[in-house]
N, C-alpha and C positions, 0 to 999 in steps of 0.2 A: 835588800830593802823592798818593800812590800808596802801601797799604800794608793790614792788616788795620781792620777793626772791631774796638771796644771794645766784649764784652761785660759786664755788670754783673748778678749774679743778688744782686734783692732782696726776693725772699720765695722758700721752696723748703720747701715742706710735702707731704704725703700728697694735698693738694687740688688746689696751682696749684704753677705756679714763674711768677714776674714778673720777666724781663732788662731792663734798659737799654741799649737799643745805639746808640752814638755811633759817627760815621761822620765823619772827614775827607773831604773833596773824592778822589775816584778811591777811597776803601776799601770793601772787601767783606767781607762775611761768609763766602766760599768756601764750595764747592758741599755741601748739608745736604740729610736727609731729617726733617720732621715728623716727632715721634713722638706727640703729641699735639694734639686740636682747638685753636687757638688765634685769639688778639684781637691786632691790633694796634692802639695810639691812638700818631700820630703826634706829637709835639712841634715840630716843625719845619714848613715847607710848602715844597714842591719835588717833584723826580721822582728814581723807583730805577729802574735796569735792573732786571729780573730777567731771567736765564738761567737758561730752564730748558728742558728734554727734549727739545718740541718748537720750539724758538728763544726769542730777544729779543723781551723785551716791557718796553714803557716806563708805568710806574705814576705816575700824579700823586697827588700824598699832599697834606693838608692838618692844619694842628695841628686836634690836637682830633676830628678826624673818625674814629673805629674803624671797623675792617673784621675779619671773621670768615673763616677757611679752617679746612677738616678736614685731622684727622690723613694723612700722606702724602705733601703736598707736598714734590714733591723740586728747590729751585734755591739759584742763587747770587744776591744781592742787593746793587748797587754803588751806589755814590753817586754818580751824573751831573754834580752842582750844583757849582757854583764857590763852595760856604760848605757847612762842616758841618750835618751832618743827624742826626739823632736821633729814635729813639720807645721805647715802650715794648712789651714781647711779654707777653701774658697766654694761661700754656698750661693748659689744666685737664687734670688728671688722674681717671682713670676710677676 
């Protein structure tokens, strides 16, 4: 199955915003630029493509494990895995 990401914003204050993003097998978030430092902790364990600027790259993600990027990053994020994937995004605002 083949199709977008579901995103979920739940917290959205002056401080953070915190999304949930559930992924189908083949769904992507389509191609985004950062506008904020952000967290992500995954809920799921498995791998994302990310598509970004200068090519594919394969991410292995584990529940529970957060990883940090700055503001800017510009890619597109697919779900490789033959079962849904999900995490959460923690963006802080300046």
């Amino acid at each position: 199955m083949t199709g977008d990401a579901t995103s979920t914003v739940l917290i959205d204050n002056d401080r953070v915003r915190v999304t949930r993003w559930d992924f189908a097998p083949g769904a992507a978030t389509g191609w985004h630029r950062h506008e904020y430092d952000y967290v992500i902790v995954p809920l799921t364990d498995g791998k994302l493509k990310l598509v970004e600027p200068d090519g594919d790259r394969d991410s292995k993600l584990e529940t529970g494990a957060p990883y940090f990027r700055e503001t800017g990053v510009e890619h597109d994020v697919v779900n490789t895995n033959d079962h849904e994937f999900a995490f959460i995004e923690i963006e802080t605002k300046p």
